[in-house]
Residue frames as qw, qx, qy, qz and C-alpha x, y, z in Angstrom:
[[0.180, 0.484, -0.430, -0.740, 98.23, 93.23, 115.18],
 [0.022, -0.293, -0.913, -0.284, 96.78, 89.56, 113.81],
 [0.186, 0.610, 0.708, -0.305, 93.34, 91.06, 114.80],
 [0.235, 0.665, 0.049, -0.707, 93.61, 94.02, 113.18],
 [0.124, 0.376, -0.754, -0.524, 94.76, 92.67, 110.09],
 [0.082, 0.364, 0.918, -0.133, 91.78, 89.77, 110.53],
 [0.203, 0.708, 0.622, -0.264, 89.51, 92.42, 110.41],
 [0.014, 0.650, -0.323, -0.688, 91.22, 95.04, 107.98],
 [0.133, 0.271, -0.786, -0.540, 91.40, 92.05, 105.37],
 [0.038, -0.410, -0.866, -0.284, 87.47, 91.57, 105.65],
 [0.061, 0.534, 0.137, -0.832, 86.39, 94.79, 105.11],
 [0.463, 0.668, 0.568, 0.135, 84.00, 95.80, 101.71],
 [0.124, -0.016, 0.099, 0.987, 84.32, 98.69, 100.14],
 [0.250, 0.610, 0.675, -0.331, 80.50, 100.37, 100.63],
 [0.350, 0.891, 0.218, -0.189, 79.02, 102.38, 98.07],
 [0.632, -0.233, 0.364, 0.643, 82.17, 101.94, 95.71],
 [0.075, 0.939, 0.113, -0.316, 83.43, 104.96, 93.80],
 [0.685, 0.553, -0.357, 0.312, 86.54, 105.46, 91.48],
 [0.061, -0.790, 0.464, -0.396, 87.99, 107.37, 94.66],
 [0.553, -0.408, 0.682, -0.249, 87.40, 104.45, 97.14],
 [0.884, 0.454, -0.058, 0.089, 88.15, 102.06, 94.17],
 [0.736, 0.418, -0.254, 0.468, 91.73, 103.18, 94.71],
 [0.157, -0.732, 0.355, -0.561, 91.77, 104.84, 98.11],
 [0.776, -0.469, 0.376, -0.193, 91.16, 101.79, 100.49],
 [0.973, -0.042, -0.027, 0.225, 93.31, 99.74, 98.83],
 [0.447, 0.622, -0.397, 0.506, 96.16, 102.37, 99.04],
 [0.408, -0.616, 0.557, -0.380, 95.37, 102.93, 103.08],
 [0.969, 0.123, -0.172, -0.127, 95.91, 99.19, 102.72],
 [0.756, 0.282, -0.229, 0.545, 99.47, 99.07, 101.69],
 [0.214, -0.737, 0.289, -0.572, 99.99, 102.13, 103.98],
 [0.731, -0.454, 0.242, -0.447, 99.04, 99.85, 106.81],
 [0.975, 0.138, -0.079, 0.155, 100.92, 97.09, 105.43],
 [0.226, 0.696, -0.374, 0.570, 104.19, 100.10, 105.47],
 [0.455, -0.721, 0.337, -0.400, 103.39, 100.40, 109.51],
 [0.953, -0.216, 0.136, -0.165, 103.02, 96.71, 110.15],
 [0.919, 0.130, -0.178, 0.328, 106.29, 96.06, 108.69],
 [0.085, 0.790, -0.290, 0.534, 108.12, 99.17, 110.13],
 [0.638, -0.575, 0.272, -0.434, 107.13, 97.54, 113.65],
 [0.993, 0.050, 0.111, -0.009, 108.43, 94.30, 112.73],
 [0.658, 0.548, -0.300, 0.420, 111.68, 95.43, 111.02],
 [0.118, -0.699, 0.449, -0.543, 112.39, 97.64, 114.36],
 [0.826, -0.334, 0.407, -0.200, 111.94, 94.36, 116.62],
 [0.966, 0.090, 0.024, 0.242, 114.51, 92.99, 114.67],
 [0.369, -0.523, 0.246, 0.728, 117.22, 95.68, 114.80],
 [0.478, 0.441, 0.601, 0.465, 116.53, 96.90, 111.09],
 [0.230, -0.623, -0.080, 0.743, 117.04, 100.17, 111.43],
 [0.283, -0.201, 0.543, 0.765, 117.99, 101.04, 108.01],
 [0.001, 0.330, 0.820, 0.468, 114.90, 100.00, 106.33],
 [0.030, 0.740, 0.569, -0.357, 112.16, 101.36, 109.29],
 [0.049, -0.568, 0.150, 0.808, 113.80, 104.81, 107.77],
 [0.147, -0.050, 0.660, 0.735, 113.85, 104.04, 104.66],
 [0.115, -0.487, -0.848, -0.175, 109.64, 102.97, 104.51],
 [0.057, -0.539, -0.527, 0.655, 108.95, 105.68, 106.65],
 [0.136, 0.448, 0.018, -0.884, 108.16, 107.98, 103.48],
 [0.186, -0.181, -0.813, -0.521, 106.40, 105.74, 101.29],
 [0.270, -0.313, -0.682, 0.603, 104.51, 105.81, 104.75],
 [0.172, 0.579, 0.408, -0.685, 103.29, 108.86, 105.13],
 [0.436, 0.283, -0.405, -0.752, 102.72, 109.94, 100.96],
 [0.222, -0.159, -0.898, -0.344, 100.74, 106.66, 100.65],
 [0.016, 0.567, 0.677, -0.468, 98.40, 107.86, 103.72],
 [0.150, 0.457, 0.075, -0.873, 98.29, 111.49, 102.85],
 [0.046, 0.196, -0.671, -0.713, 97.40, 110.25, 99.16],
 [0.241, -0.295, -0.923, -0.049, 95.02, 108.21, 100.22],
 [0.077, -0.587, -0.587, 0.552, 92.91, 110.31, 102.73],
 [0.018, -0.365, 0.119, 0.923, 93.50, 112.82, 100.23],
 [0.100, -0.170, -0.846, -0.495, 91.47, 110.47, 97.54],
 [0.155, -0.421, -0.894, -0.018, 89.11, 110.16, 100.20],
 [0.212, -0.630, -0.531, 0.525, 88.30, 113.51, 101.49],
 [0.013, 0.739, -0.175, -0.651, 89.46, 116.41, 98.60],
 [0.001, -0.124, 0.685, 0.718, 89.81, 114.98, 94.92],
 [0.645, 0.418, -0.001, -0.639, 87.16, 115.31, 92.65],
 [0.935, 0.143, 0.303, -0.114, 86.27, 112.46, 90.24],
 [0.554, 0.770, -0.273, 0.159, 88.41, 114.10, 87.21],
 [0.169, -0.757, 0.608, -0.170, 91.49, 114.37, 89.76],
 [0.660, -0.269, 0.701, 0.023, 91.74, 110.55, 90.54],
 [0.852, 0.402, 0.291, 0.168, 91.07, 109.64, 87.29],
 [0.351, 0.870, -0.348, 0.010, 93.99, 111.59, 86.44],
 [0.496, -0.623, 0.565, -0.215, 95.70, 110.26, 89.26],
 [0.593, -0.305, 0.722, 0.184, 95.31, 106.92, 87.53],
 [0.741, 0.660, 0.127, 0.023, 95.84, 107.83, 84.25],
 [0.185, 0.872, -0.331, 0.308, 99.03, 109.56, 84.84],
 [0.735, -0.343, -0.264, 0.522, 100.46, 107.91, 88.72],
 [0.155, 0.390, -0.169, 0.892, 101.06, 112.16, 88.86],
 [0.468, -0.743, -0.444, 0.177, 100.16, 113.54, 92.02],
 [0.088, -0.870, 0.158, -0.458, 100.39, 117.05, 94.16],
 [0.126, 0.497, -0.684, 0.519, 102.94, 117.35, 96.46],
 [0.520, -0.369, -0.747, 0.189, 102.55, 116.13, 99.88],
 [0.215, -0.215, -0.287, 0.909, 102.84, 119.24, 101.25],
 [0.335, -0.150, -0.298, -0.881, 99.78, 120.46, 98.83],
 [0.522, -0.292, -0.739, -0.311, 97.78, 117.29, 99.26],
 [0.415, -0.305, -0.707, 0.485, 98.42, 117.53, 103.58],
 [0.110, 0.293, 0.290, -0.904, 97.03, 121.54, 103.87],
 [0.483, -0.205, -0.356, -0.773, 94.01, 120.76, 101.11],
 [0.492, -0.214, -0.842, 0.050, 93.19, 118.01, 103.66],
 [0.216, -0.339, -0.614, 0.679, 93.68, 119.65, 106.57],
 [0.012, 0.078, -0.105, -0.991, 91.46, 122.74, 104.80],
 [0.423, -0.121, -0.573, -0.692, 88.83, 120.62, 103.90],
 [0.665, -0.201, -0.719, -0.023, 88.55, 119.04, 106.93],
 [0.311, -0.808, 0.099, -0.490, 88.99, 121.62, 109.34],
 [0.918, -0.143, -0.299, 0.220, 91.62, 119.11, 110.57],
 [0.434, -0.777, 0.212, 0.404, 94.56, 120.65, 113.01],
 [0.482, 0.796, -0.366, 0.036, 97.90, 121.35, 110.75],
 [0.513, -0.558, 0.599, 0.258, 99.93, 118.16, 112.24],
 [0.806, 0.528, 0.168, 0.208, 99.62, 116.76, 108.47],
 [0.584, 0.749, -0.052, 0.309, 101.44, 119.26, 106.88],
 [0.331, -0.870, 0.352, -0.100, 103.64, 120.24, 110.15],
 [0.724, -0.329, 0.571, 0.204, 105.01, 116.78, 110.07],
 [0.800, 0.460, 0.287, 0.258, 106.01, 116.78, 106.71],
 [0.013, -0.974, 0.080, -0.210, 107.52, 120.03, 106.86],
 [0.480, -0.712, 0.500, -0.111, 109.69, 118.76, 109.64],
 [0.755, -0.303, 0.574, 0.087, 110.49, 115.35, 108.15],
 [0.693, 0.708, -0.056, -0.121, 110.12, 116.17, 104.59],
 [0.417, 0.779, -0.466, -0.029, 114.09, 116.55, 104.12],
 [0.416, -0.466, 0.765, -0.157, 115.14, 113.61, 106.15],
 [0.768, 0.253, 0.523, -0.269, 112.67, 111.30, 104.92],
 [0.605, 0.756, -0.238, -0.076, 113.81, 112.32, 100.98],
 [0.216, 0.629, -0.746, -0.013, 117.68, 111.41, 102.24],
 [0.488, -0.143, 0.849, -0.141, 116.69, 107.86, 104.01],
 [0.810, 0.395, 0.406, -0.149, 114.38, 106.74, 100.99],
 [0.702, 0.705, -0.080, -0.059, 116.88, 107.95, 98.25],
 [0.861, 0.006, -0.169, 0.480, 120.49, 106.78, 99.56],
 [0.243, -0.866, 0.375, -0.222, 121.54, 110.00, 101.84],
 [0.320, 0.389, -0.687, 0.524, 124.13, 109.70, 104.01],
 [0.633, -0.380, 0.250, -0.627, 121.51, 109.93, 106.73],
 [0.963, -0.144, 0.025, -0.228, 121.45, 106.24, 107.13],
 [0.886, -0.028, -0.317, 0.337, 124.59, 104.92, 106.72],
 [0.212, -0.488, 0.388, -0.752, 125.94, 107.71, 109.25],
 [0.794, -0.413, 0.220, -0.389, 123.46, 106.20, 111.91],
 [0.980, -0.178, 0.087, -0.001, 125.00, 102.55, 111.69],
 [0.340, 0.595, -0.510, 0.519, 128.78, 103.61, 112.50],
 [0.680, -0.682, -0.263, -0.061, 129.17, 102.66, 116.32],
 [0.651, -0.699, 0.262, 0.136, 131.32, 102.53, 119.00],
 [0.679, -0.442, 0.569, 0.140, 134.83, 102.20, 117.32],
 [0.208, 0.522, -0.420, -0.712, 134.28, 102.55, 114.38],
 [0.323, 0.122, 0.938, 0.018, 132.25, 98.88, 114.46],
 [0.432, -0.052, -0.411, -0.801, 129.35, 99.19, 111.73],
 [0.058, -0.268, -0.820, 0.503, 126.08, 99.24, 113.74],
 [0.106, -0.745, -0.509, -0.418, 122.94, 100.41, 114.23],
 [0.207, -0.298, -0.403, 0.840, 123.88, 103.81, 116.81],
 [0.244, -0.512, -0.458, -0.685, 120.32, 105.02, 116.73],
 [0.039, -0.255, 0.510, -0.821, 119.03, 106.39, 119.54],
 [0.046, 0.452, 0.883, -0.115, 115.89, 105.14, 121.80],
 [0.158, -0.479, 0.045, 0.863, 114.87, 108.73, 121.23],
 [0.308, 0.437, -0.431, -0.727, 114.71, 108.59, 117.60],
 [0.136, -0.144, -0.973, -0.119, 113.32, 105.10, 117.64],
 [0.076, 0.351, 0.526, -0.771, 111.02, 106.35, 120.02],
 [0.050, 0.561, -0.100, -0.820, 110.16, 109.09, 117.82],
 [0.166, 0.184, -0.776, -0.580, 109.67, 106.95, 114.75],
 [0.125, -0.261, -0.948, 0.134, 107.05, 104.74, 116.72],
 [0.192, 0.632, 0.363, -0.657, 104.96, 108.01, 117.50],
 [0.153, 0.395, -0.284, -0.860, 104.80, 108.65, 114.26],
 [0.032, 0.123, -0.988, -0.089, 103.89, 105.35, 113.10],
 [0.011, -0.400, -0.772, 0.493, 101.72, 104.79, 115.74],
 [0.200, 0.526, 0.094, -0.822, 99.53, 108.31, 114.41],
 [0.216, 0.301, -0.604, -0.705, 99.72, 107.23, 110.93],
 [0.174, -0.147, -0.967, -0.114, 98.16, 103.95, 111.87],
 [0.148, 0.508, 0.581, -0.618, 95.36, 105.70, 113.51],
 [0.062, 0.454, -0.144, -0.877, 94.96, 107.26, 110.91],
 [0.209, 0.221, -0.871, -0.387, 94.65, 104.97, 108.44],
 [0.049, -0.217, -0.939, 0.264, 92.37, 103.00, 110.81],
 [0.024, -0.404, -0.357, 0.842, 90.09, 105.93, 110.70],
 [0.301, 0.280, -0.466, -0.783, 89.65, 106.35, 107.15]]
């Protein structure tokens, strides 16, 4: 990850624009989301990987979205306002404009209502870190760790891509 970051943080911005004025530094902080997700989960931090996991994906989608579907007017709204279209709008104009499969908006779909209860104090998280006995733990499956890393892992492609 030191390389990527070596070569992420001497990057230009080419033929700068309002859009990639405020798109590459957002897949930035995205990428900054993964890098610590990966780090928190190699410490047992459980709590947090969840929590980050939806700043995560609306800072990509926003981003790709800057780069591939808004018009000049739209970002400059974007930062006149900090108002944005759903994710769910922002992941099927992508995927429309780009003739991209539908795992954007599929994953969001699917994680949309989890993701909302781990970033805004659900129950979803402190549920998970109940263990054995009633000992407060992390009882997360490898599974759902797993599962978090594949997602991750995609996003960071992503990101890398843009």
């Amino acid at each position: 990850m030191d390389r990527v970051w070596e070569l992420v943080e001497s990057c230009t911005i080419d033929n700068c624009t309002v859009q990639s004025d405020l798109a590459c530094p957002m897949l930035y902080v995205s990428l900054s989301h993964c890098d610590v997700i990966q780090l928190l989960l190699e410490q047992g931090n459980l709590a947090s990987t969840n929590a980050l996991l939806r700043p995560l994906f609306e800072t990509t989608i926003r981003s790709i979205w800057l780069c591939r579907c808004a018009s000049e007017d739209q970002v400059t709204r974007c930062i006149e306002t900090d108002d944005w279209k759903s994710p769910w709008v922002l992941s099927l104009e992508i995927e429309s404009s780009t003739d991209r499969a539908p795992v954007l908006s599929w994953l969001w779909s699917g994680l949309r209502s989890n993701m909302h209860r781990y970033t805004h104090g659900g129950i979803q998280n402190a549920v998970r870190h109940i263990g054995v006995d009633e000992v407060i733990t992390p009882n997360i499956s490898e599974d759902d760790i797993l599962t978090l890393m594949k997602i991750v892992g995609f996003l960071s492609l992503m990101i890398l891509c843009e």
